[in-house]
SEKEPA-579784 format. One record per residue (C-alpha): x, y, z; residue number from 1; residue in one letter. Coordinates in steps of 0.2 Angstrom, whole numbers, plus 2048, in hexadecimal, padded with zeros to 3 digits. Layout:
SITE   u   v   w resi resn
SITE   X   Y   Z  NUM    A
...
//
This chain:
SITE   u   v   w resi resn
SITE 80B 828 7AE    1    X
SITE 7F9 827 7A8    2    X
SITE 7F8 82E 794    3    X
SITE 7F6 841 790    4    X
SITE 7E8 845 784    5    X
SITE 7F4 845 775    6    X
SITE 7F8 833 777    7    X
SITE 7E7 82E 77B    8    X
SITE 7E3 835 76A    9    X
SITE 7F1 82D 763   10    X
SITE 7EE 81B 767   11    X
SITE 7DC 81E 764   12    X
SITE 7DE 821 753   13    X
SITE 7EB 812 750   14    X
SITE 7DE 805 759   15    X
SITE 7CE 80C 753   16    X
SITE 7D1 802 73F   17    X
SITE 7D5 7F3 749   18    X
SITE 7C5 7F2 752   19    X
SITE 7BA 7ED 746   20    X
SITE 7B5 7DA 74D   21    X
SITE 7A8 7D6 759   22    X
SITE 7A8 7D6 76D   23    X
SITE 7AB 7C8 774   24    X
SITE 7B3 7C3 788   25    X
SITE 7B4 7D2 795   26    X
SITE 7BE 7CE 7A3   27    X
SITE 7CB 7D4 7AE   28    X
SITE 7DE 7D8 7AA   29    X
SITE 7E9 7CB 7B4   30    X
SITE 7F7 7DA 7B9   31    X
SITE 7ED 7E7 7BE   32    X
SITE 7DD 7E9 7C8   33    X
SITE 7D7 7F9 7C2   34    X
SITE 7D4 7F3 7AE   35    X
SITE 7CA 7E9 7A6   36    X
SITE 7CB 7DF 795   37    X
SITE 7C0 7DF 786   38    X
SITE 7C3 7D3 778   39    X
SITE 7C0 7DA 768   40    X
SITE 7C0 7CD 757   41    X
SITE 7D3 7C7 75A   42    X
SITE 7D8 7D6 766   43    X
SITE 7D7 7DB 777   44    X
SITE 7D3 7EB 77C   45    X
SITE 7DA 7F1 78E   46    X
SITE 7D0 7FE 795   47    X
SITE 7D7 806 7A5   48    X
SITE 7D3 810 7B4   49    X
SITE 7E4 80D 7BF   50    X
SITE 7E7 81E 7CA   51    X
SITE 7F9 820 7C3   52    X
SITE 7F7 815 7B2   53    X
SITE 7E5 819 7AA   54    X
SITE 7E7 816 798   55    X
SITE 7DF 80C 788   56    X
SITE 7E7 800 77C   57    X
SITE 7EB 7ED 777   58    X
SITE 7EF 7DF 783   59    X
SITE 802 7D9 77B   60    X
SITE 7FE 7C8 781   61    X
SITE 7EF 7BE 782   62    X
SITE 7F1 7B9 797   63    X
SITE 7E6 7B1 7A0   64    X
SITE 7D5 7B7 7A7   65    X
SITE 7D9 7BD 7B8   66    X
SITE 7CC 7B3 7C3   67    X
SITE 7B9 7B4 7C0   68    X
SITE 7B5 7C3 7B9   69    X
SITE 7AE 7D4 7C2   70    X
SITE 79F 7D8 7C3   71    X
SITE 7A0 7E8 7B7   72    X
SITE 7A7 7DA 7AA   73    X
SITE 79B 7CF 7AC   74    X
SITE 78E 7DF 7A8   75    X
SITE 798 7E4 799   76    X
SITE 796 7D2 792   77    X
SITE 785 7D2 792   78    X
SITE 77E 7E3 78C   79    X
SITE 78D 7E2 77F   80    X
SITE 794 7D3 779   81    X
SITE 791 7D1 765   82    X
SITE 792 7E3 763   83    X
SITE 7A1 7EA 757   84    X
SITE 7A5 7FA 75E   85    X
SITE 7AB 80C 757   86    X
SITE 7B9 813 762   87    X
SITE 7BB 825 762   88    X
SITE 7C2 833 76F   89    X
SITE 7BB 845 776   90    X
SITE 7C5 84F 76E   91    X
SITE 7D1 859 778   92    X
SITE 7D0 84D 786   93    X
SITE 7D3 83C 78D   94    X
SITE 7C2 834 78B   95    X
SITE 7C2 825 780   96    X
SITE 7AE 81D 77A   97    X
SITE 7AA 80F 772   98    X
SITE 799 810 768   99    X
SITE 78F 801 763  100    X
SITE 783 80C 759  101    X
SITE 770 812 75D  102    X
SITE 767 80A 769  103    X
SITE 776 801 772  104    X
SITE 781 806 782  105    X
SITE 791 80F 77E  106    X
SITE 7A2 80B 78B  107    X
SITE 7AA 81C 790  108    X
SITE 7BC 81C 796  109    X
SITE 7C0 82C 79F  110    X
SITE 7D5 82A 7A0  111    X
SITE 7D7 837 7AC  112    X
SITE 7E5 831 7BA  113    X
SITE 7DC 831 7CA  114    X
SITE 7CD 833 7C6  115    X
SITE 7CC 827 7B6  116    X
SITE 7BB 818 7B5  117    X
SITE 7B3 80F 7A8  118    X
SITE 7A1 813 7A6  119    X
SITE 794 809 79D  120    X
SITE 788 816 797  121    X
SITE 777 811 793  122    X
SITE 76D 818 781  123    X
SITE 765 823 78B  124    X
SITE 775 82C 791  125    X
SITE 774 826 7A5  126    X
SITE 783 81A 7AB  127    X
SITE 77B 80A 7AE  128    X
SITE 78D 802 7B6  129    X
SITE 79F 80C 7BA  130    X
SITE 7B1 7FF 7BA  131    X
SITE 7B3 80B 7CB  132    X
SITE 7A7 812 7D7  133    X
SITE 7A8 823 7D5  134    X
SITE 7A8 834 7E3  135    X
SITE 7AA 842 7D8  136    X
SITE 7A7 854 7DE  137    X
SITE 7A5 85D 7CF  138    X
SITE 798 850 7C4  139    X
SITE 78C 842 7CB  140    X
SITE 793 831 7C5  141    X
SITE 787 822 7CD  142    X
SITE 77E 818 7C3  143    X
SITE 771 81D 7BF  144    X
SITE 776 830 7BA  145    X
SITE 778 837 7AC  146    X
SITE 78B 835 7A4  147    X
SITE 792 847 7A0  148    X
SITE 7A5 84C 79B  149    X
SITE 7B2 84E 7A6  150    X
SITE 7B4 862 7AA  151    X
SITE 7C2 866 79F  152    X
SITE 7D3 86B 7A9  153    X
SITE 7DC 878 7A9  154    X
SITE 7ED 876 79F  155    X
SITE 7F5 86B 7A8  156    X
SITE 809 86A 7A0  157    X
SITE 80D 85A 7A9  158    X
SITE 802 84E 79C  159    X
SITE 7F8 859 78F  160    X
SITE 7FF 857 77D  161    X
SITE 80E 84D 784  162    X
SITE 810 83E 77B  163    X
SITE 81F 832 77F  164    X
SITE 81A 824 772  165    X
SITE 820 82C 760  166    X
SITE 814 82D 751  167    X
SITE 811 820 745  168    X
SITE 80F 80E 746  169    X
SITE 813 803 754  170    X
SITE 80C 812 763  171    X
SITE 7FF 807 76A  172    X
SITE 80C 7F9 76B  173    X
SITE 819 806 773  174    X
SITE 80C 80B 77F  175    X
SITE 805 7F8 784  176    X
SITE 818 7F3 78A  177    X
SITE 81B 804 791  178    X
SITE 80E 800 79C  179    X
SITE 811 7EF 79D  180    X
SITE 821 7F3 7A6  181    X
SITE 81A 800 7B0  182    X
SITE 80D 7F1 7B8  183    X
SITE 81B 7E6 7B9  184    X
SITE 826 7F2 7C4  185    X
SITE 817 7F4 7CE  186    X
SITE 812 7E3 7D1  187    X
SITE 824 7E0 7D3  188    X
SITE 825 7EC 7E1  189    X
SITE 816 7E6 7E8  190    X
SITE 81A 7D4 7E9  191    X
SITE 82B 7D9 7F2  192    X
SITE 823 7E2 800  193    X
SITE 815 7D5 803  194    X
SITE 824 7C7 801  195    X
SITE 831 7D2 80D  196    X
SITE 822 7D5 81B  197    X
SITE 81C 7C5 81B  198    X
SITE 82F 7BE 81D  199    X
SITE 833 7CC 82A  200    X
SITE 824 7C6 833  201    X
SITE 82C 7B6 832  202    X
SITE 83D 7BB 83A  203    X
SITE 834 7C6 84A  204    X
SITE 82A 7B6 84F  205    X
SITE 83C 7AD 84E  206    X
SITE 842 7B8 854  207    X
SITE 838 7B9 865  208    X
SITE 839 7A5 865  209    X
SITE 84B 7A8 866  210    X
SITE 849 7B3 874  211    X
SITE 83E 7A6 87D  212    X
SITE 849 799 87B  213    X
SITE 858 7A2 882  214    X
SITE 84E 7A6 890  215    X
SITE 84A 791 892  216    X
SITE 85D 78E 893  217    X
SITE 861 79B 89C  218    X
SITE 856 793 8AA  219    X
SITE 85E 782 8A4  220    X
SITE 86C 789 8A9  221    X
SITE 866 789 8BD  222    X
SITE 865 778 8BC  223    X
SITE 875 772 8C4  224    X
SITE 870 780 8D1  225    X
SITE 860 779 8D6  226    X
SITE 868 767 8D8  227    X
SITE 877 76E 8E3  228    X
SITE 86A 777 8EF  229    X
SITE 85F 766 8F0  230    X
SITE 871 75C 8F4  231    X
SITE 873 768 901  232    X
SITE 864 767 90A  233    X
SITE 865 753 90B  234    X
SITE 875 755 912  235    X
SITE 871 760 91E  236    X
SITE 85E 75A 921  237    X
SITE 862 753 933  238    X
SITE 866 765 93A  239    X
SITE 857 76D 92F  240    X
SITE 846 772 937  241    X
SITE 837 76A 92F  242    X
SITE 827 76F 929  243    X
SITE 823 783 927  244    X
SITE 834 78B 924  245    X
SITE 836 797 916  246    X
SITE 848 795 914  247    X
SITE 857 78C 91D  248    X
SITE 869 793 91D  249    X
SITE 875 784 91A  250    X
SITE 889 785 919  251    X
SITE 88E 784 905  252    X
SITE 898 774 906  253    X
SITE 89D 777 8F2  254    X
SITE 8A3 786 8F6  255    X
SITE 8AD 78D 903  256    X
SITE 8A0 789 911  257    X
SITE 89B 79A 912  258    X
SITE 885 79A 916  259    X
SITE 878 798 90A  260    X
SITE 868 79D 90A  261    X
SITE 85C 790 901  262    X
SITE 848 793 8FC  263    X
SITE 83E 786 903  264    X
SITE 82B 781 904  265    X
SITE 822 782 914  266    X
SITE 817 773 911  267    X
SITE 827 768 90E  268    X
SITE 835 762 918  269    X
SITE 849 762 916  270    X
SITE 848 755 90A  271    X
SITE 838 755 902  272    X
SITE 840 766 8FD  273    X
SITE 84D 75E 8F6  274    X
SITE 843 752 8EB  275    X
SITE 83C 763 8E3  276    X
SITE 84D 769 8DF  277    X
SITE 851 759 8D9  278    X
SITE 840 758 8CE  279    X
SITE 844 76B 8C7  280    X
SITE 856 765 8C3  281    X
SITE 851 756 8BA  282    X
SITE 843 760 8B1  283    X
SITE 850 76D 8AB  284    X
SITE 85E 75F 8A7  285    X
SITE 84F 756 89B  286    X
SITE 84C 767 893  287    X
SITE 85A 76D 88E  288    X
SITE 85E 762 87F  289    X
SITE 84D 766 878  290    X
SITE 84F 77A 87B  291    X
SITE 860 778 872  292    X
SITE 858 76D 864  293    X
SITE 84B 77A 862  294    X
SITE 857 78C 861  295    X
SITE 866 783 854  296    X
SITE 854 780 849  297    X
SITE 84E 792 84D  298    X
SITE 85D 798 84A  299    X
SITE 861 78F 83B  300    X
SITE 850 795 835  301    X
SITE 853 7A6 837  302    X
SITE 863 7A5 82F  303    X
SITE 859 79F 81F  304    X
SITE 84B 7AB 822  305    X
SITE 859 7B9 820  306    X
SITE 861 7B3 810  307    X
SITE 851 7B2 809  308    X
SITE 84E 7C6 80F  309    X
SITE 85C 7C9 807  310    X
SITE 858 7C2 7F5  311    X
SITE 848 7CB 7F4  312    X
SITE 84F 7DB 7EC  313    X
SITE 856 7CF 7DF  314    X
SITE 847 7C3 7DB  315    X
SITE 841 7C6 7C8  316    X
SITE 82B 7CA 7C7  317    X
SITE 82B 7B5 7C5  318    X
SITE 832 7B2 7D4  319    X
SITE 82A 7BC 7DD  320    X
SITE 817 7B7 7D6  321    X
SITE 81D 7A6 7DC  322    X
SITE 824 7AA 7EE  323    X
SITE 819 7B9 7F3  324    X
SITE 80A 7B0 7FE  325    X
SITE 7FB 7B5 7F9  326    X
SITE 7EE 7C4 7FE  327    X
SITE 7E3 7BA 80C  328    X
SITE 7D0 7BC 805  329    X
SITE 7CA 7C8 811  330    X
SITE 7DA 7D3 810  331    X
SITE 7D5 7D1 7FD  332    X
SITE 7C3 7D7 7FD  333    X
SITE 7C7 7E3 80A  334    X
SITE 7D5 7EC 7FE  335    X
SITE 7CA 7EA 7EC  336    X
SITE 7BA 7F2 7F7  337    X
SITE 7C8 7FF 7FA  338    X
SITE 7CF 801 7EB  339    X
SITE 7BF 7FF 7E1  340    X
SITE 7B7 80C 7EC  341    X
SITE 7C4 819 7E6  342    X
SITE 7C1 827 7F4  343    X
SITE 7D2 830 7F1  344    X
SITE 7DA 835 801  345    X
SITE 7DE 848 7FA  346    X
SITE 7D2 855 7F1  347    X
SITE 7D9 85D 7E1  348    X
SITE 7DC 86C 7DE  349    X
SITE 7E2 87A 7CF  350    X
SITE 7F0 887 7D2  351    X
SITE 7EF 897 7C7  352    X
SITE 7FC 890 7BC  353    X
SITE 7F1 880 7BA  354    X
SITE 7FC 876 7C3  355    X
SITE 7F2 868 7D0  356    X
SITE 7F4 867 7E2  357    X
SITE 7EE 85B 7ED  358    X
SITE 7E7 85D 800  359    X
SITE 7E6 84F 80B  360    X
SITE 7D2 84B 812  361    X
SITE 7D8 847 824  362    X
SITE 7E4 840 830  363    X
SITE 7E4 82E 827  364    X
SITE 7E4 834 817  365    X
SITE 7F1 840 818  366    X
SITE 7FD 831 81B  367    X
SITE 7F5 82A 80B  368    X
SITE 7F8 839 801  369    X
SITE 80A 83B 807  370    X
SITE 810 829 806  371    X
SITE 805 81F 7FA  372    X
SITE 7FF 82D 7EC  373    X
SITE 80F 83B 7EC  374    X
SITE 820 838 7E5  375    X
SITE 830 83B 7ED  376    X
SITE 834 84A 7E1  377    X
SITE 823 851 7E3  378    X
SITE 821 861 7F0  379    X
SITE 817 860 800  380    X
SITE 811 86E 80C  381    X
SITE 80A 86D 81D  382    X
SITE 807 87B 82A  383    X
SITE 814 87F 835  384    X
SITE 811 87B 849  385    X
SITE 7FF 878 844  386    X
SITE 7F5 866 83F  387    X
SITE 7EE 86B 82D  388    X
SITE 7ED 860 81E  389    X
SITE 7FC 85B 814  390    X
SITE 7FB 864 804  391    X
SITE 806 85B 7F6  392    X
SITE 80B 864 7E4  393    X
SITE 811 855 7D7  394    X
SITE 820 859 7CE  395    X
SITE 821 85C 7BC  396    X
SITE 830 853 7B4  397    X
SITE 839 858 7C1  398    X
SITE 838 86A 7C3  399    X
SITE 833 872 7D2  400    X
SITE 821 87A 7D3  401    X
SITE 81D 88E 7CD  402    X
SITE 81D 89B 7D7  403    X
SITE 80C 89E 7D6  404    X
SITE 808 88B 7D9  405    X
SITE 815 88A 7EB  406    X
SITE 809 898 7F2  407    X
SITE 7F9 890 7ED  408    X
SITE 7FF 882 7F3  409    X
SITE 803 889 806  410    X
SITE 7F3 893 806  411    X
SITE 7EA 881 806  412    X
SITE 7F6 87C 812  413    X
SITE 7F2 889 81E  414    X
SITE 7DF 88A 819  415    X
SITE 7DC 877 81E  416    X
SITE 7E4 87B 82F  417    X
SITE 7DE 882 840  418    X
SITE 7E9 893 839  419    X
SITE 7DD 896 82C  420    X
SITE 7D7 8A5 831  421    X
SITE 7E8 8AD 836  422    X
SITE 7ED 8BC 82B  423    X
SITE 7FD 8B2 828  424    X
SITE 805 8A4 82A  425    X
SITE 814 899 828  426    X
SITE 815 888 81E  427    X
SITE 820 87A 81D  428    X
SITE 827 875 80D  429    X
SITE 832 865 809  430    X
SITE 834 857 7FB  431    X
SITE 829 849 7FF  432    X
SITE 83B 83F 7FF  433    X
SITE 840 848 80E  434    X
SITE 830 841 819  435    X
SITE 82F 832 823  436    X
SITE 821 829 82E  437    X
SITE 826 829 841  438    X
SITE 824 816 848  439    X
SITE 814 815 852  440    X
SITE 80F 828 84C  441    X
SITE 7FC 82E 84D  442    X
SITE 7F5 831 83A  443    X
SITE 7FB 840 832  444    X
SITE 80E 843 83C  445    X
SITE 81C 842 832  446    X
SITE 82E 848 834  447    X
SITE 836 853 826  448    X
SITE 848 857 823  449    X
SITE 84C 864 819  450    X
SITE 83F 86F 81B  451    X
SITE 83E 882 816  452    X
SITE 830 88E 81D  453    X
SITE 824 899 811  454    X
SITE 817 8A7 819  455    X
SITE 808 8A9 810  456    X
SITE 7FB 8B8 813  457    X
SITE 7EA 8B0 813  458    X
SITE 7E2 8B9 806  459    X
SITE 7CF 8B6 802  460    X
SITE 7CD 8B7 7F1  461    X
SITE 7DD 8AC 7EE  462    X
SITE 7D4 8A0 7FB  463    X
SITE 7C4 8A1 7F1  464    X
SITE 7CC 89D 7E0  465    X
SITE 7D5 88C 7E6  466    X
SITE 7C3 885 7EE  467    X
SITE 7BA 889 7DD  468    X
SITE 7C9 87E 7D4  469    X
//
């Protein structure tokens, strides 16, 4: 989804005549968490580092601030407001700058994908603030260090000189609602899951009210049993022996007269026992209209909470805005230090055909490759009988992998397992599609269906080749 380097170019040189005002507010972008918003004369410039959505153009509507402004914002507005800026883009790749001449900082957009940030780079070429915090193997990125390029990638075909918006007039506007729906689908998703979990959460503690609640009238029902044991100790109390019996065997006269065994309490006689059956039957009796009052209004509740499950697949974006709870504050802080800290749960690699394969870091992280980062068309490999990473090619349009890149791809698979150092082995290969989370399952298991089986002889230099990439 994020923008290849044809259409970076592209937009860049349809938006670089109209930015000739000055800077003015920086803030966040209301719909998406990774982006932030520069206002420039009458325009605003959207600058994003979303994983799956990194890209540069014009906000199509003038929304609302989206709280107080980051802290990265709130640096940009000082070291650059007033400024006119000179947009311009590394040629060949995806990096977008704004210059604001000698002397003054310069904002670096690297629109990479996974690894796209907005640096603030100081005159002196060190990066005084990043939109992201930044891990990067291959180049140091803190503030403080000299800003240099990206590495330039291999050819990937997937993005480089693809270009999806046309030529001419209009591109930028193409672009901006492309991705505007892109966002929307994405908080719409979103919304749904938080809206549907809270609301199953809902139901399961109705549910176990329910549950409690039968079991309630289920005792009620043992009322009418407890007052027939207390008649028939008074009517047989005369021939009953006092304190210190356990029990006292009684003929059923409601019955066919046949003996009856009935609990009793040492400390109490034949008819102080009585008087506590009595007690537990009036207990009971009182109870019962209040436990039946209480599951008609849980059932009833749960029959609403259902139709309400029910219509969340059809609730428009609006709806669901309105009716989704909100993110409590400390899941809140938790999930932006998470997301602004950016450590990718997979390192990246290059096949021989330029192709990118990605290797989960550990057992968490494997499940975060597999069902937050990779697609249901894209491939994924694992070492047979074996724990090992989960090693994840992302489809191109649809096409299955090369050759070259399905072998690369199990060699990672087998060299990120205890089989490393086997002459051979045999990988796993399914579509992510075909995988599903066991219930309750330790990090990293999954089941596959549909699974073939590739052997791979481990060969040193091929090894050697895919760590360098």
């Amino acid at each position: 989804m994020s923008l290849s380097d044809a259409e970076v170019a592209l937009v860049a040189a349809e938006l670089a005549p109209r930015l000739h005002g000055h800077v003015g507010k920086i803030f966040a972008d209301p719909h998406d968490p990774f982006a932030i918003v520069v206002e420039i004369g009458r325009d605003r410039l959207v600058l994003s580092a979303h994983p799956r959505a990194s890209r540069i153009h014009l906000q199509a509507e003038r929304a609302p601030a989206a709280g107080p402004p980051p802290a990265f914002a709130m640096l940009l507005r000082k070291r650059l407001s007033g400024l006119r800026p000179l947009l311009s883009v590394l040629p060949g790749e995806r990096v977008v700058t704004l210059d604001f001449g000698p002397g003054h900082d310069r904002l670096v957009a690297e629109l990479t994908g996974p690894h796209a940030n907005v640096f603030l780079v100081a005159p002196d070429g060190t990066i005084a603030g990043a939109l992201r915090p930044s891990r990067s193997a291959t180049r140091p990125l803190a503030p403080g260090s000299a800003w240099t390029p990206p590495p330039t990638a291999p050819p990937d075909a997937r993005w480089r000189g693809r270009n999806r918006f046309g030529a001419g007039p209009g591109a930028a506007e193409r672009m901006a609602a492309h991705y505007a729906a892109f966002l929307a689908e994405e908080e719409t998703r979103a919304l749904r899951e938080r809206l549907g979990g809270a609301l199953r959460r809902d139901f399961h503690r109705l549910t176990r009210r329910e549950a409690a609640l039968e079991g309630d009238m289920a005792r009620i029902a043992e009322a009418a049993r407890y007052r027939k044991l207390g008649d028939l100790l008074l009517a047989h109390a005369h021939a009953l022996p006092g304190r210190g019996a356990a029990s006292a065997v009684v003929p059923d006269d409601f019955e066919d007269g046949a003996p009856l065994t009935i609990p009793l309490d040492p400390a109490l006689d034949a008819r102080e026992n009585a008087a506590r059956y009595y007690r537990q039957h009036k207990r009971l009796t009182a109870g019962r209209r209040h436990a039946e009052g209480r599951l008609a209004a849980t059932r009833a509740e749960m029959a609403r909470l259902r139709a309400r499950l029910d219509a969340v697949p059809s609730l428009s974006l609006e709806e669901l805005r309105a009716r989704a709870p909100a993110v409590p504050a400390r899941a809140r802080r938790r999930s932006d230090a998470e997301a602004d800290a950016e450590r990718l749960p997979f390192r990246e690699f290059r096949s021989v055909a330029g192709e990118v394969i990605w290797v989960g870091r550990s057992a968490a992280d494997n499940d975060a490759l597999t069902f937050r980062h990779a697609r249901g068309g894209d491939t994924w490999l694992h070492a047979r009988d074996a724990p090992g990473a989960h090693v994840v090619v992302p489809a191109r349009g649809g096409r299955p992998p090369a050759a070259e890149t399905l072998l690369d791809a199990a060699t990672l698979a087998a060299h990120y397992s205890p089989l490393a150092k086997e002459a051979q082995v045999d990988v796993h290969v399914a579509q992510v599609k075909n995988l599903r989370k066991p219930r309750s399952a330790p990090p990293g298991m999954v089941y596959a269906s549909e699974t073939k089986t590739i052997r791979v002889r481990m060969e040193a230099e091929r090894v050697r080749r895919l760590l360098e990439s």
